[in-house]
PDB file with SEQRES, HELIX, SHEET and CRYST1 records, atoms N, CA, C and O in Angstrom:
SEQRES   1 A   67  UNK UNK UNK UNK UNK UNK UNK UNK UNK UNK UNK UNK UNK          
SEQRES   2 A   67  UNK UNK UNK UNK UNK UNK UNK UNK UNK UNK UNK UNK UNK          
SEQRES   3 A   67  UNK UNK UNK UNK UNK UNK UNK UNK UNK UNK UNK UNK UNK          
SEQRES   4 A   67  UNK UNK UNK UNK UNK UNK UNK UNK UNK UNK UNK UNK UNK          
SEQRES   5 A   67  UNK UNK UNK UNK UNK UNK UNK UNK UNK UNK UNK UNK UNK          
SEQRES   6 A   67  UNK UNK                                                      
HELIX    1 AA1 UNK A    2  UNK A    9  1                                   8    
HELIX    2 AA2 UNK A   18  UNK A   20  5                                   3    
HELIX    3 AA3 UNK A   51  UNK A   66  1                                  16    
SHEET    1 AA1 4 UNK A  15  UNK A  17  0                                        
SHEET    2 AA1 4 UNK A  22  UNK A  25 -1                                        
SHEET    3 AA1 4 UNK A  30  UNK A  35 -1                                        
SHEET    4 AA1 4 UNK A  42  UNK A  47 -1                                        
CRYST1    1.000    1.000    1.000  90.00  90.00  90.00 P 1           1          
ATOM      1  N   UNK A   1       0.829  -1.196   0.000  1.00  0.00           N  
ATOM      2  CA  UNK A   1       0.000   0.000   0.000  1.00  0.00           C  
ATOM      3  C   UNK A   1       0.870   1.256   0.000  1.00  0.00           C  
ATOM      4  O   UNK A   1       0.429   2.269  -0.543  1.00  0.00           O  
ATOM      5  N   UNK A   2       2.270   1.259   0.663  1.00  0.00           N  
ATOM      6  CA  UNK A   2       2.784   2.476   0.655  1.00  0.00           C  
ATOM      7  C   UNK A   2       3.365   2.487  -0.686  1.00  0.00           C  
ATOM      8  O   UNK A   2       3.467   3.691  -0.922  1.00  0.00           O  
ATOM      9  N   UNK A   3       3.887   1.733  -1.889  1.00  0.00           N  
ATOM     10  CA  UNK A   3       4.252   1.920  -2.899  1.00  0.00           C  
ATOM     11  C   UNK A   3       3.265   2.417  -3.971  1.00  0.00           C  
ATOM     12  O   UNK A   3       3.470   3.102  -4.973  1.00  0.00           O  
ATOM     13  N   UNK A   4       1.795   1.716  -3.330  1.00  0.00           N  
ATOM     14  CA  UNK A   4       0.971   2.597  -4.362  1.00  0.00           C  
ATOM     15  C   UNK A   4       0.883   3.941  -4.154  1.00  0.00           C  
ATOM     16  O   UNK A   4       0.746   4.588  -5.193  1.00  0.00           O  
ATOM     17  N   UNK A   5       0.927   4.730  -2.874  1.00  0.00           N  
ATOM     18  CA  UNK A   5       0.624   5.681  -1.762  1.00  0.00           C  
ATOM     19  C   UNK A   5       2.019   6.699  -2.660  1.00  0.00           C  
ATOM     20  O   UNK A   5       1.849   7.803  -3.176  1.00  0.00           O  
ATOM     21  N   UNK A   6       2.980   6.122  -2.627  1.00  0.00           N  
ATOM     22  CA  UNK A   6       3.801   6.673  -3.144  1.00  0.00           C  
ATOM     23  C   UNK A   6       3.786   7.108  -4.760  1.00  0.00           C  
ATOM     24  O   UNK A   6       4.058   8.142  -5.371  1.00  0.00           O  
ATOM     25  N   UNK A   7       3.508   6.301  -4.980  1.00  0.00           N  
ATOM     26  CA  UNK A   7       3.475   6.188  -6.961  1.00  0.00           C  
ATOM     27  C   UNK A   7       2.612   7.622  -7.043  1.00  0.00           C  
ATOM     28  O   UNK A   7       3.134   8.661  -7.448  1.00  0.00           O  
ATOM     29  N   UNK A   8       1.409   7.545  -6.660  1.00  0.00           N  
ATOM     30  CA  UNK A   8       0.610   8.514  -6.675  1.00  0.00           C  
ATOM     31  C   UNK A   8       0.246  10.028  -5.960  1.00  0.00           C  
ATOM     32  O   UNK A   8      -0.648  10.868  -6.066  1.00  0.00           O  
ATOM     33  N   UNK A   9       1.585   9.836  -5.110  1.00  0.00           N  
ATOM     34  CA  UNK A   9       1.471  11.051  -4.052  1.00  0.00           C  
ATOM     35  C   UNK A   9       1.760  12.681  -4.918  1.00  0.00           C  
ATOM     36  O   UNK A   9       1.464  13.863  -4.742  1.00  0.00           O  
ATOM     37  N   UNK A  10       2.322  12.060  -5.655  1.00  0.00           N  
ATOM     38  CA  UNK A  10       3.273  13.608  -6.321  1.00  0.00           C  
ATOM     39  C   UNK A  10       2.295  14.071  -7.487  1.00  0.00           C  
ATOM     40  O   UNK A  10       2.641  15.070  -8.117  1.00  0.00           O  
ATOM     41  N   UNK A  11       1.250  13.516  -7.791  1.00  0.00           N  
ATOM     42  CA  UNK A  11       0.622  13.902  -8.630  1.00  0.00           C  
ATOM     43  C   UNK A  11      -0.527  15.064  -8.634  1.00  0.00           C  
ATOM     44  O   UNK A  11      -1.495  15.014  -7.874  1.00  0.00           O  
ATOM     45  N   UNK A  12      -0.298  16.171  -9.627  1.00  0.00           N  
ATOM     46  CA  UNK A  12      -1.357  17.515  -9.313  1.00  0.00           C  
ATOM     47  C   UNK A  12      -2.729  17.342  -9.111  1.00  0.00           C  
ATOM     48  O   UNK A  12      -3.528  16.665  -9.758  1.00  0.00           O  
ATOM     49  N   UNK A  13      -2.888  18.014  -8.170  1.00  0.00           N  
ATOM     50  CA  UNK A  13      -4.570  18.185  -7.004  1.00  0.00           C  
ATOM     51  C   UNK A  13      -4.596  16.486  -6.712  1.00  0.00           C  
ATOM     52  O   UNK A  13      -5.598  15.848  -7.034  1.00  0.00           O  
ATOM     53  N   UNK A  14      -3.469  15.840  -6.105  1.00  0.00           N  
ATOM     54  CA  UNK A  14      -4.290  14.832  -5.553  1.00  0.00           C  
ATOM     55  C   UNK A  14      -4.281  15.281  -3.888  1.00  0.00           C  
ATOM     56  O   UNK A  14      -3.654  16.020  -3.129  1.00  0.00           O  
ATOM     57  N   UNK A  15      -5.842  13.947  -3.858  1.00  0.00           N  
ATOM     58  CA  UNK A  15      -6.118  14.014  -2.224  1.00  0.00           C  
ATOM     59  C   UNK A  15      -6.017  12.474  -1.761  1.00  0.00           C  
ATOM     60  O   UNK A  15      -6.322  11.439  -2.353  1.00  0.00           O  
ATOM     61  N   UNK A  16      -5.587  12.659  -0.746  1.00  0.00           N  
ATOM     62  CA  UNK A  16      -5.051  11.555  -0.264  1.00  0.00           C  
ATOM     63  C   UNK A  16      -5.640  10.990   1.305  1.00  0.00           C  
ATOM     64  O   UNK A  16      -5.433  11.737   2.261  1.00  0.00           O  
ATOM     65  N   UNK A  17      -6.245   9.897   1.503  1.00  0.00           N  
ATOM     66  CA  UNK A  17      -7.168  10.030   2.690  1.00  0.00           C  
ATOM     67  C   UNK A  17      -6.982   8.872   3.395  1.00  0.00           C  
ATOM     68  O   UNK A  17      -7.631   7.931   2.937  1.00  0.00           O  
ATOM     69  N   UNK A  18      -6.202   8.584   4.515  1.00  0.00           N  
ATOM     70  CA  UNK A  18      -6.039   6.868   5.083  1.00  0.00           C  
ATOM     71  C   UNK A  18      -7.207   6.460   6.295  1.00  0.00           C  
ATOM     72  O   UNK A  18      -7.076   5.665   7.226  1.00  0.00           O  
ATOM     73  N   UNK A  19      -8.292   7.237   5.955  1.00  0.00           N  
ATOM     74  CA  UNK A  19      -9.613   6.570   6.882  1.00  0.00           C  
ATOM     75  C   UNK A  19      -9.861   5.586   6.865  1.00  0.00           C  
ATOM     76  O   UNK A  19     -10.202   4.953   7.865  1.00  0.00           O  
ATOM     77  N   UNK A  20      -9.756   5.043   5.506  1.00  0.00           N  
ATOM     78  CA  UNK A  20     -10.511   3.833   5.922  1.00  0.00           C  
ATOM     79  C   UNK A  20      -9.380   2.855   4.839  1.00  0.00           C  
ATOM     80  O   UNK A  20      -9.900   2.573   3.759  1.00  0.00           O  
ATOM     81  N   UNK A  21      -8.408   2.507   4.970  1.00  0.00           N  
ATOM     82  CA  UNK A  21      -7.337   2.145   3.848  1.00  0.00           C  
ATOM     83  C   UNK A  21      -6.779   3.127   3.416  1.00  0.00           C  
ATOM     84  O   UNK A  21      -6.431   4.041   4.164  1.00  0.00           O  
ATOM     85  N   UNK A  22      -6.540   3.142   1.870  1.00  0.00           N  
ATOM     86  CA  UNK A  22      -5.944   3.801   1.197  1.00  0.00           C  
ATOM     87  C   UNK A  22      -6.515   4.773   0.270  1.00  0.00           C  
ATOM     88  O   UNK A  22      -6.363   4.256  -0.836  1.00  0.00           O  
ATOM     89  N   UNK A  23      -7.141   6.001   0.110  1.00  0.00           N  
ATOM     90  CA  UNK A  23      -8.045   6.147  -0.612  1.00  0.00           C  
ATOM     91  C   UNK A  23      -7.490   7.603  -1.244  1.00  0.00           C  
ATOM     92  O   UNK A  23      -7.394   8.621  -0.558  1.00  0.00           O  
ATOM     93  N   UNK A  24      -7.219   7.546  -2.350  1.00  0.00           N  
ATOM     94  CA  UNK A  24      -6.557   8.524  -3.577  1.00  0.00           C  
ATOM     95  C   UNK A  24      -6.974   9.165  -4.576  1.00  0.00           C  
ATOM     96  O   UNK A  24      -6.674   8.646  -5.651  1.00  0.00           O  
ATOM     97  N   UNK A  25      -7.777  10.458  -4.645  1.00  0.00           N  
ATOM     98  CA  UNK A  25      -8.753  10.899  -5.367  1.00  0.00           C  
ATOM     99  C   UNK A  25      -7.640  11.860  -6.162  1.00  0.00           C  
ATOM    100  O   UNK A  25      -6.585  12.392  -5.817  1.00  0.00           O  
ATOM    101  N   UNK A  26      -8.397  11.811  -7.379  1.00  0.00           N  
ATOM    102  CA  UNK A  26      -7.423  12.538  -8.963  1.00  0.00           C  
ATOM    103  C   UNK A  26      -8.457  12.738  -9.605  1.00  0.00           C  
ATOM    104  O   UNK A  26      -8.620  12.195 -10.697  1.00  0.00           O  
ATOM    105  N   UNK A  27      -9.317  13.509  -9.098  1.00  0.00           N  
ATOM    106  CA  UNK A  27     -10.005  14.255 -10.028  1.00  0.00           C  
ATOM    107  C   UNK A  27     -11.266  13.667 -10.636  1.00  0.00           C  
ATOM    108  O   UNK A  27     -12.417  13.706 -10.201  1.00  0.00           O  
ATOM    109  N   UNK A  28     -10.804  13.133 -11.699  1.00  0.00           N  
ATOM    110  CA  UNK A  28     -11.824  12.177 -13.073  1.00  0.00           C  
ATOM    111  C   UNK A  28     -11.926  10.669 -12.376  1.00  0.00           C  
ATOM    112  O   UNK A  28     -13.070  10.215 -12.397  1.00  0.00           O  
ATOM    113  N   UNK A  29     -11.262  10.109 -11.972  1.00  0.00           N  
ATOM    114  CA  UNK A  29     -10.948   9.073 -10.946  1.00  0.00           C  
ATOM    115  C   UNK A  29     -10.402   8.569  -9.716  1.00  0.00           C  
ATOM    116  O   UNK A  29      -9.260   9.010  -9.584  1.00  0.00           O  
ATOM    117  N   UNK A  30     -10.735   7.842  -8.779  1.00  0.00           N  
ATOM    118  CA  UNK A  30     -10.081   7.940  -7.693  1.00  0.00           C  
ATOM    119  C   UNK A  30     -10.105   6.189  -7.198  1.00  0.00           C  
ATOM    120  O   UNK A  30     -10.915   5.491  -7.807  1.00  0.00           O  
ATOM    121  N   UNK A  31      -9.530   5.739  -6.487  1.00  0.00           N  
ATOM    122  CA  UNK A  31      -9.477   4.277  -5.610  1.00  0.00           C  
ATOM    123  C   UNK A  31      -9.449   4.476  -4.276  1.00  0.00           C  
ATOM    124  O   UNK A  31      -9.426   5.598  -3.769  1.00  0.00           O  
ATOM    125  N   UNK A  32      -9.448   3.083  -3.447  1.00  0.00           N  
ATOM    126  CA  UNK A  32      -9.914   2.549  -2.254  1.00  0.00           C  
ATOM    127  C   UNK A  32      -9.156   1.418  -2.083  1.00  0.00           C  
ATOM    128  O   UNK A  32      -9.605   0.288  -2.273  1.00  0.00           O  
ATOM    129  N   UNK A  33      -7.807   1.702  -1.666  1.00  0.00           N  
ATOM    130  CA  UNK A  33      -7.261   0.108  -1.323  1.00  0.00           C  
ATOM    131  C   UNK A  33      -6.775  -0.340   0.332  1.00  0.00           C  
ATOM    132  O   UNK A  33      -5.972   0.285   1.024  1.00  0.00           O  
ATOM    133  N   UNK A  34      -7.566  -1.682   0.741  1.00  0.00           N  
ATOM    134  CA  UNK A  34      -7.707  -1.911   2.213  1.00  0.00           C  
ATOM    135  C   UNK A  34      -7.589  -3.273   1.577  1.00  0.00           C  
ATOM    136  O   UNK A  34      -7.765  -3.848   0.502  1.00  0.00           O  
ATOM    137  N   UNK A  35      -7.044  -3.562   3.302  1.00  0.00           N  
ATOM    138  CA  UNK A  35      -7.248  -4.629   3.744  1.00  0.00           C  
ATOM    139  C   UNK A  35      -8.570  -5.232   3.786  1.00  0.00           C  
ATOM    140  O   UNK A  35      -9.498  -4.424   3.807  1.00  0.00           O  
ATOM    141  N   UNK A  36      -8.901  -6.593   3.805  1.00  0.00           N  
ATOM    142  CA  UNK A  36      -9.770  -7.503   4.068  1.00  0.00           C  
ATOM    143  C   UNK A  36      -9.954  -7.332   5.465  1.00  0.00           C  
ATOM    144  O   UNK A  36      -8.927  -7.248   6.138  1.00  0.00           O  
ATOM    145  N   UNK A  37     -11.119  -7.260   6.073  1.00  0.00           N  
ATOM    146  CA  UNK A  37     -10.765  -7.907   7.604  1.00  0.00           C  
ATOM    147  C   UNK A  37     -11.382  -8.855   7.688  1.00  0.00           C  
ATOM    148  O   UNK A  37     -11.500  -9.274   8.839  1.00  0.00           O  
ATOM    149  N   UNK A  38     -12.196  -9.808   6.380  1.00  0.00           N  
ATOM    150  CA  UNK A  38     -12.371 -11.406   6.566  1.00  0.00           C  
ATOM    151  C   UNK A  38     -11.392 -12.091   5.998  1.00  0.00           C  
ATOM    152  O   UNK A  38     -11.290 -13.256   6.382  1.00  0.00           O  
ATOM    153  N   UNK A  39     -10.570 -11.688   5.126  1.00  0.00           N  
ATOM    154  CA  UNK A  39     -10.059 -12.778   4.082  1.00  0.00           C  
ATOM    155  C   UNK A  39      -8.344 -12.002   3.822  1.00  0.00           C  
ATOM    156  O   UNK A  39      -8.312 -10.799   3.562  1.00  0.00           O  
ATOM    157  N   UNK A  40      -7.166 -12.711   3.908  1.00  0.00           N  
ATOM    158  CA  UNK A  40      -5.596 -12.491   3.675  1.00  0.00           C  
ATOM    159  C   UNK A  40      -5.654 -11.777   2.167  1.00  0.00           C  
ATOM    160  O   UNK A  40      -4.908 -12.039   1.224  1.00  0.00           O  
ATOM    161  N   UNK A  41      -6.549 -10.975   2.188  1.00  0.00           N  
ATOM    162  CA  UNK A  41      -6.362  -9.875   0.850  1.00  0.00           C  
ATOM    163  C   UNK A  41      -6.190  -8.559   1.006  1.00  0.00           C  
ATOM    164  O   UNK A  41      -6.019  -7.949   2.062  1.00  0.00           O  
ATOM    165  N   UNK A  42      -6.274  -7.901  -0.719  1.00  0.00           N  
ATOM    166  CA  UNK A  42      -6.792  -6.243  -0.072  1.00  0.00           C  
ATOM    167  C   UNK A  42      -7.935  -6.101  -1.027  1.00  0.00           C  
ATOM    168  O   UNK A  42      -7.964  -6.735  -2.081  1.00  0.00           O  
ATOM    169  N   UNK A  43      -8.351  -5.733  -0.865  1.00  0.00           N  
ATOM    170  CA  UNK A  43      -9.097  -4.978  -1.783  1.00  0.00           C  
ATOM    171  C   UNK A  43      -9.339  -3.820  -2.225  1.00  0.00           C  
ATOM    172  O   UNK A  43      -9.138  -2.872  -1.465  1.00  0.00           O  
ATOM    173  N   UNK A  44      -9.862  -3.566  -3.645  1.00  0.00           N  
ATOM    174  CA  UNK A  44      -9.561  -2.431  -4.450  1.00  0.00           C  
ATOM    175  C   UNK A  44     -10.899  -2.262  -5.302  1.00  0.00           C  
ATOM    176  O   UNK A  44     -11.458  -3.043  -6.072  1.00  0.00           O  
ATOM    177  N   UNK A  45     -11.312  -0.574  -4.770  1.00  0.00           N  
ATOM    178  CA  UNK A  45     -12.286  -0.322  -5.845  1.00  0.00           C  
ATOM    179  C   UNK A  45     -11.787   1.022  -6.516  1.00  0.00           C  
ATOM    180  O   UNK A  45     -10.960   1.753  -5.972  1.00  0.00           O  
ATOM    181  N   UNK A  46     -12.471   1.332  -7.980  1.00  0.00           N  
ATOM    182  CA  UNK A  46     -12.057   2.337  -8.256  1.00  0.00           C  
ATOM    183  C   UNK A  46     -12.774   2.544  -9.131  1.00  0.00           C  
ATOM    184  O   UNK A  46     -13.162   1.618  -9.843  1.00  0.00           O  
ATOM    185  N   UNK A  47     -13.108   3.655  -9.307  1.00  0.00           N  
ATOM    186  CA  UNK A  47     -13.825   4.517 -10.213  1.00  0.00           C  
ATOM    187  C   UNK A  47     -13.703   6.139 -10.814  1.00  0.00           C  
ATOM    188  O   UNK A  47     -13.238   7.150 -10.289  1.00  0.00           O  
ATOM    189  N   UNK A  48     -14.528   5.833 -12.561  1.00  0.00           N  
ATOM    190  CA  UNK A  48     -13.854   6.699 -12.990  1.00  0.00           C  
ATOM    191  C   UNK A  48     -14.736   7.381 -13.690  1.00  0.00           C  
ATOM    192  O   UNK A  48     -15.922   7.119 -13.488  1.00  0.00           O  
ATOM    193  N   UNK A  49     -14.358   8.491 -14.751  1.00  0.00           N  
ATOM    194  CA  UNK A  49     -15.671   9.497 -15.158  1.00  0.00           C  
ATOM    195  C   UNK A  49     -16.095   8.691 -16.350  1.00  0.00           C  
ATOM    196  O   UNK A  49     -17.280   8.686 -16.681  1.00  0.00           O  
ATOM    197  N   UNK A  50     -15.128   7.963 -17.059  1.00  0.00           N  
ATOM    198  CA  UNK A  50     -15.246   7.104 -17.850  1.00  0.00           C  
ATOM    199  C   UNK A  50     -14.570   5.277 -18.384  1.00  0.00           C  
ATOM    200  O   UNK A  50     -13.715   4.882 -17.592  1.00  0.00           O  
ATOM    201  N   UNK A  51     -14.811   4.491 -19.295  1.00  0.00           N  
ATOM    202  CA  UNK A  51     -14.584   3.173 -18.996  1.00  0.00           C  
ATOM    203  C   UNK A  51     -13.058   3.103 -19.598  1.00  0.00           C  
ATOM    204  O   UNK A  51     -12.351   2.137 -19.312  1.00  0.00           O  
ATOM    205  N   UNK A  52     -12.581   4.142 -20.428  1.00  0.00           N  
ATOM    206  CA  UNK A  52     -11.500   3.710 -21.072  1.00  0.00           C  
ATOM    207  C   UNK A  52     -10.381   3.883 -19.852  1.00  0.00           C  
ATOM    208  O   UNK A  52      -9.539   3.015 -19.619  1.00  0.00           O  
ATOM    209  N   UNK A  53     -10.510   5.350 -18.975  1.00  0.00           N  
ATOM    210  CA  UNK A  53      -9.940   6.065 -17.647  1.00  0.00           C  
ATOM    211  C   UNK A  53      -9.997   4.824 -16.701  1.00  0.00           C  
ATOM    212  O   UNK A  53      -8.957   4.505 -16.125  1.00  0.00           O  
ATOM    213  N   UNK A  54     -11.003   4.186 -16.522  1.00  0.00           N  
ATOM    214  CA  UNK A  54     -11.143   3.136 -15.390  1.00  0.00           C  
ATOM    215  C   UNK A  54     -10.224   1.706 -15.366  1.00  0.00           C  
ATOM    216  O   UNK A  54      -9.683   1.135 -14.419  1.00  0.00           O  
ATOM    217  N   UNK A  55     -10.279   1.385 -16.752  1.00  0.00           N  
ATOM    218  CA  UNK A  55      -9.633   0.040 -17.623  1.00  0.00           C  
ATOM    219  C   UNK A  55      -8.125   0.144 -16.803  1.00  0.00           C  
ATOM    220  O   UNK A  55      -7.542  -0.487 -15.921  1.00  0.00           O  
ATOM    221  N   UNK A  56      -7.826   1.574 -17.822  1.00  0.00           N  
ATOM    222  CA  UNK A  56      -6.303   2.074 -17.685  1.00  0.00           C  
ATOM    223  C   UNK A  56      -5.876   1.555 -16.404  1.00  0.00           C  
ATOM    224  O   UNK A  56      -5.440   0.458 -16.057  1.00  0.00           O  
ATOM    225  N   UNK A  57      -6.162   2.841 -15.679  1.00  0.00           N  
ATOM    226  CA  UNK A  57      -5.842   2.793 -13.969  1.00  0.00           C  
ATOM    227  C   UNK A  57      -5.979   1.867 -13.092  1.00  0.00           C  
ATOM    228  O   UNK A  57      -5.400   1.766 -12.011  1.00  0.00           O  
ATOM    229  N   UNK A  58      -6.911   1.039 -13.658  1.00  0.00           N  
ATOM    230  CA  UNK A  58      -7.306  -0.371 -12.967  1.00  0.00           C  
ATOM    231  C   UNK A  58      -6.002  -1.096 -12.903  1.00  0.00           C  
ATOM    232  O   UNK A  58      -5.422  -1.511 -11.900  1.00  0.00           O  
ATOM    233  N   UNK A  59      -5.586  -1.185 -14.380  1.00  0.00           N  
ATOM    234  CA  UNK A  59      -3.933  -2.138 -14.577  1.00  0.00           C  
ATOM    235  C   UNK A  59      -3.002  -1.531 -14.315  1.00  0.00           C  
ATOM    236  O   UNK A  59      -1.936  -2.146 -14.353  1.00  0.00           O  
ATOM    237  N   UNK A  60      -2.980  -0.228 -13.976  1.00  0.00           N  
ATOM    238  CA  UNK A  60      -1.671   0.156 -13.355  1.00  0.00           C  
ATOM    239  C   UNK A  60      -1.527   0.277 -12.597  1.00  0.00           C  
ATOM    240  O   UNK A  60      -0.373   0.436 -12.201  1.00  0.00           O  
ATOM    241  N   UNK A  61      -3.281   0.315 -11.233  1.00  0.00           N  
ATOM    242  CA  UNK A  61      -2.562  -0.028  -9.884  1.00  0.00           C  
ATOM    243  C   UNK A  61      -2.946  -1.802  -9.927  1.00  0.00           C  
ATOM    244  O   UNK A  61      -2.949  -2.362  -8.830  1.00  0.00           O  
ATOM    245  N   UNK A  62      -3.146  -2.342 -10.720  1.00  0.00           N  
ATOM    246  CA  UNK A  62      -2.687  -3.898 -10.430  1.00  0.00           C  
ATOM    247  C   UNK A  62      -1.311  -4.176 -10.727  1.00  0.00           C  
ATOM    248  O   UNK A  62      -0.700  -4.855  -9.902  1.00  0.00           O  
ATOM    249  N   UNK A  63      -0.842  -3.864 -11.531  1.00  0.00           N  
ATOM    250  CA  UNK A  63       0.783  -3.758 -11.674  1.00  0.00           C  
ATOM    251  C   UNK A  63       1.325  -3.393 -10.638  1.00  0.00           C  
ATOM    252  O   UNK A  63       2.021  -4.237 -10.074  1.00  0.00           O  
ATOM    253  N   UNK A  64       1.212  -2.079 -10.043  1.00  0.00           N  
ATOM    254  CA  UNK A  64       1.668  -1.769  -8.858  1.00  0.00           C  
ATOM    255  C   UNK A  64       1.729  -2.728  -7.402  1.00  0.00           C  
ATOM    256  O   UNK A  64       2.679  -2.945  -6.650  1.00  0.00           O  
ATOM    257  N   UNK A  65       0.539  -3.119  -7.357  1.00  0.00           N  
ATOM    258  CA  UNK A  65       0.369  -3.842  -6.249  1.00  0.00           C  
ATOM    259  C   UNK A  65       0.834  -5.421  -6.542  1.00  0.00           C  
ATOM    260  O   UNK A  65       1.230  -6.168  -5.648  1.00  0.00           O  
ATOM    261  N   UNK A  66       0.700  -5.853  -8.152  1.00  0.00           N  
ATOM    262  CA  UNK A  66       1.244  -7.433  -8.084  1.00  0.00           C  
ATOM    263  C   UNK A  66       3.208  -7.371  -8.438  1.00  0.00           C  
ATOM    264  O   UNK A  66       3.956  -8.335  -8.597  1.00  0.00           O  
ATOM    265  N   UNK A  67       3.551  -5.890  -8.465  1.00  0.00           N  
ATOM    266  CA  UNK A  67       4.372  -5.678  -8.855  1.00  0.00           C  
ATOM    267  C   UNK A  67       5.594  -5.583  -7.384  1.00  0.00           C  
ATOM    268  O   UNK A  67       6.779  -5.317  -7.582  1.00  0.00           O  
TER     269      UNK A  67                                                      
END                                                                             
């Protein structure tokens, strides 16, 4: 989580919020990455203004995180 936290920190007007996980708003899109507290995962939602924006970002914080 801190490498995604990082990847994305330096980037213009982001907001950055650890209430409840990890949660990283950019504007047109933003994510939600936490822990499980049933299951040895994390989980990740994210959403965007549109599907091509969502696709993208989807695989680059899965890269990030399987990375």
């Amino acid at each position: 989580m801190k490498k995604v936290e990082h990847h994305f920190s330096e980037a213009a007007d982001v907001k950055i919020d650890h209430l409840d996980g990890l949660t990283v708003d950019l504007g047109d899109w933003w994510f939600n990455l936490r822990p499980s507290n049933t299951e040895p995962l994390l989980r990740l939602n994210v959403e965007a203004s549109d599907e091509e924006t969502l696709q993208h970002q989807r695989d680059e914080l899965l890269s990030l995180i399987r990375g």
